[in-house]
N, C-alpha and C positions, 0 to 999 in steps of 0.2 A: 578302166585300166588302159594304159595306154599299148599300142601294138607291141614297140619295141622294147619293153619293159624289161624282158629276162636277155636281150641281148647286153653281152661285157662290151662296155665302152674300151675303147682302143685310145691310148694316149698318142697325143702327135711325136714327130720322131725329130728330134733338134738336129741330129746327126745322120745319115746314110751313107755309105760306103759299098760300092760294091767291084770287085776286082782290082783293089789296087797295087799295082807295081811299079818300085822305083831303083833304076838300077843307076852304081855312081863307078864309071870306068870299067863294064865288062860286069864288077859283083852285081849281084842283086839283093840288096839290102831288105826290100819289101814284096814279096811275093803273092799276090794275088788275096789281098785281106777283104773282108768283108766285114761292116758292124752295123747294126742300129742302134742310135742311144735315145731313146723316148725322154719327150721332155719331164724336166722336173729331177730325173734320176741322179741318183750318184753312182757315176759307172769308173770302172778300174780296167786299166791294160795292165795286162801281169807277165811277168817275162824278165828272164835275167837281163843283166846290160849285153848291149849288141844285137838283141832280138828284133831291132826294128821299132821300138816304141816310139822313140823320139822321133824318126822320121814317118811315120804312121801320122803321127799328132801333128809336122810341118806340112804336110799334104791337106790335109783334113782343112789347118787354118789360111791353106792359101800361099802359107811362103814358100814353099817348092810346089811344082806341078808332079802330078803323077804320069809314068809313062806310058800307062795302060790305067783304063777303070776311069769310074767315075764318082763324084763325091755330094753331098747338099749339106750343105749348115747351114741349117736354122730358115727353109724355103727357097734357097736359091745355089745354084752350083759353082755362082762367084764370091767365093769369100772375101773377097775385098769391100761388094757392094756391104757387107754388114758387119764390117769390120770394128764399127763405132759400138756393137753390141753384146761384141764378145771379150772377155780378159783372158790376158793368156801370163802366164810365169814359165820361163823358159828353164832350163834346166842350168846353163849355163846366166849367171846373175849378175847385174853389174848397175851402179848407179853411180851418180857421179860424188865423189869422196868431198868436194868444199859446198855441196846444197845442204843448206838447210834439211829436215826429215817433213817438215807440212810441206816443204817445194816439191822435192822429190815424189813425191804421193802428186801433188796439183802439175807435173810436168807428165808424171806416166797416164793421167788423166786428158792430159792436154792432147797427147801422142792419138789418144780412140775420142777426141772429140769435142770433150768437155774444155766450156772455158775454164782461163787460167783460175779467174778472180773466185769462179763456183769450185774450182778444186781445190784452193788454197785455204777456202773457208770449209769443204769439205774433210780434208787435209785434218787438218786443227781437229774437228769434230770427233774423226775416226781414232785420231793417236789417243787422245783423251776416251773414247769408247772404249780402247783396248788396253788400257792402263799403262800407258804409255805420254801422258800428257806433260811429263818432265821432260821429254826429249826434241817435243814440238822446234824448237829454236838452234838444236843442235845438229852442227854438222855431220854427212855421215858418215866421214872420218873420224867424229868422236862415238861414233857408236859399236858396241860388240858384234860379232858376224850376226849373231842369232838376234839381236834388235833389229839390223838392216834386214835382211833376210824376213823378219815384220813388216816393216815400211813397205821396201818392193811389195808384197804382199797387200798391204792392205793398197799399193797404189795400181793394184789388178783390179780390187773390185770399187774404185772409188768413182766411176763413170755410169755404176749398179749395172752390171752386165745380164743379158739374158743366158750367158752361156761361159762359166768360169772353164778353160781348160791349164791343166797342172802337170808340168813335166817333174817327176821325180820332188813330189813339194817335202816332202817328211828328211830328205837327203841335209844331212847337217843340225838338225834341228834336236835339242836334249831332248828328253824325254817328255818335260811339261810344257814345251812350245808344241811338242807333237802335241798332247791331248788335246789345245787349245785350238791346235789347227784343223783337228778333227771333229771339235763340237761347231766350227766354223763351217765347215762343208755341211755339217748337218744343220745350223741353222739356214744357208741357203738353198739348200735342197727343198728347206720347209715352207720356205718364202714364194715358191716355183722354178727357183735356178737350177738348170743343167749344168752340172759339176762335171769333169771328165777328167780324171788322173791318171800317169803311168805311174808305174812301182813297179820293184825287186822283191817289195815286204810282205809274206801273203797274209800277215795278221793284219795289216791295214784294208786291204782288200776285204776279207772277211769279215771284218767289224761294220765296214765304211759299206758295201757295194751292194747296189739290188742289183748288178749286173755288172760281169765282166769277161772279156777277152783274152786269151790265155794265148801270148806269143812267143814262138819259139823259133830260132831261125828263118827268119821274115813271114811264117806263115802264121795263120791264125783255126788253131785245132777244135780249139772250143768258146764260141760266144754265147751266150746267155745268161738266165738268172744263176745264182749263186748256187741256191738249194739244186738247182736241176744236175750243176754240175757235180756237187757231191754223194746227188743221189746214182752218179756216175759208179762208186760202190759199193757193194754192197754194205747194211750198216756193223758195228763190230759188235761183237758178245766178248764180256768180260762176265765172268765165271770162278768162284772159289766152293770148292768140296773140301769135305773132310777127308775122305777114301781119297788115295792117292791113285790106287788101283781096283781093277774089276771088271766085270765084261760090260760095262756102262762105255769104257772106254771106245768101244767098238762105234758108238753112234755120234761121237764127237766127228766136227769134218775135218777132211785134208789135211786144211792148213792151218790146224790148230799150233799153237805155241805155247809153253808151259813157263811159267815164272815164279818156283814156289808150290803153293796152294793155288795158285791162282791158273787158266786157261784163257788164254785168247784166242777166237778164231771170226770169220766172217756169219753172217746170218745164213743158215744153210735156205735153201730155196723152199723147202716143203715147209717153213718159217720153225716157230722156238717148240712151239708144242708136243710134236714127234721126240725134241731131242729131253723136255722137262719131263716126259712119259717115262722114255730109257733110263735119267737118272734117278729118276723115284724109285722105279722097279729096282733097278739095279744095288740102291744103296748107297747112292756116292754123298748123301750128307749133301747138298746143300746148301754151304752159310749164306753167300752171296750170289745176285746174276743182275748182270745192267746188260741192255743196249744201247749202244750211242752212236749217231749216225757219224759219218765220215765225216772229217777236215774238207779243209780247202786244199793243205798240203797233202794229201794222200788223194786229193782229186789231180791236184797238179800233176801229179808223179804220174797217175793211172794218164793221162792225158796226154803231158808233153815228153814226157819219160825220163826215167834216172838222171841220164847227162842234163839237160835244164832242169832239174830238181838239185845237182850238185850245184853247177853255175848260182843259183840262186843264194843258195846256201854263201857261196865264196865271194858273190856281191856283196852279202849280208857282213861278212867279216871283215870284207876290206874297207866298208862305209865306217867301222868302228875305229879302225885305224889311226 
């Protein structure tokens, strides 16, 4: 057997960040952030608009410089020198409206490296991969937002980048370009691509992320795995008796809440078995009892607090708009 056998291997880290801050006329927009994103992951920056995402993710790729802190993508702390390696989709989208949709895809390829002639045939290959093969020839003035909004997309990763980053990608997108965008992050996740996305939306996060960053007014409160952050609270008990009342009542915690037949409250600390003891004795009928551990939204909340839990919320409504 060999020595290091029971040692956990450590994945390499595509991304590091440590202190960054970037101030534009006096604000300071990015306050002292910190991330690691290990390769291969799919990691999420979460945070209402204004938090600092999108300029978090220009520092990271090199187009702005940080005024403090330091940064490495993907081995080296010049993101330019690997710039040929990385895709980025900017939040703000633009392609030019008389190209062709294979041009378009084989120029945003051209832009990180790849020739023309391998993108244009790459171009064709991918529209047709994602069912999209009727629009190869067509301008992208003849196409719907949510087709371009493909294209651009697929012409991020048509250079096969080691390192996909996505500023607010799901922004615009109906509901079934979302799904499709999301089984696409997961198929390069599976392949070994570092995926890096901001969002507003914490279900994409949640579904999407073995890890993410949780920003709120330039700073950054909580980076890590998902679960660790949820385990942030305590998990919740849901509870229906028959007995309405009785001295059972006495061993429910605090901040229990009533809806009905039903009780919600937090897992008390001495865990379920004290309080299943109490209701037996007691009489309270027992039909039901679940625990379910916490959201990502109720980690949010406990983390960056109320005010960026509302922001988010009003992100969310105005993107429906």
């Amino acid at each position: 057997m060999h020595g290091n056998a029971d040692v956990p291997s450590v994945r390499p880290l595509a991304i590091e960040a440590r202190g960054l801050v970037k101030r534009f006329d006096g604000f300071t927009a990015v306050d002292g952030v910190d991330l690691t994103v290990p390769e291969g992951a799919i990691y999420g920056i979460l945070g209402p608009n204004g938090a600092g995402k999108t300029t978090t993710l220009r520092m990271l790729l090199g187009i702005i410089d940080p005024d403090e802190g330091v940064r490495r993508i993907l081995g080296t702390d010049r993101p330019h020198e690997v710039a040929h390696t990385i895709g980025y989709l900017p939040e703000e989208r633009g392609l030019y409206p008389s190209m062709k949709a294979y041009e378009a895809i084989a120029f945003l390829g051209a832009l990180r490296g790849l020739p023309l002639a391998e993108g244009r045939k790459r171009g064709k290959e991918l529209l047709e991969e994602h069912g999209l093969g009727y629009a190869i020839d067509r301008q992208i003035r003849q196409l719907s937002k949510g087709m371009a909004q493909q294209v651009q997309l697929l012409g991020t990763l048509v250079h096969e980048p080691k390192l996909v980053v996505f500023d607010e990608p799901f922004s615009g997108l109906d509901a079934l370009n979302q799904g499709k965008l999301e089984r696409m992050m997961r198929g390069l996740a599976a392949r070994g691509t570092t995926v890096i996305f901001s969002t507003h939306v914490i279900a994409h996060a949640e579904r999407l992320c073995d890890e993410v960053a949780i920003i709120a007014g330039g700073k950054v409160p909580f980076a890590g795995p998902v679960d660790v952050a949820r385990d942030r609270i305590r998990p919740q008990v849901r509870l229906e008796t028959r007995a309405q009342d009785g001295p059972w009542r006495g061993a429910l915690p605090q901040d229990v809440r009533r809806e009905g037949s039903h009780w919600y409250f937090s897992l008390p600390e001495s865990g379920i078995e004290p309080l299943l003891r109490a209701l037996i004795e007691g009489e309270a009928g027992i039909l039901s009892l679940s625990i379910e551990r916490a959201g990502l939204h109720d980690a949010f909340v406990a983390i960056a607090g109320e005010a960026a839990a509302r922001a988010l919320e009003e992100d969310k409504d105005e993107a429906r708009r």
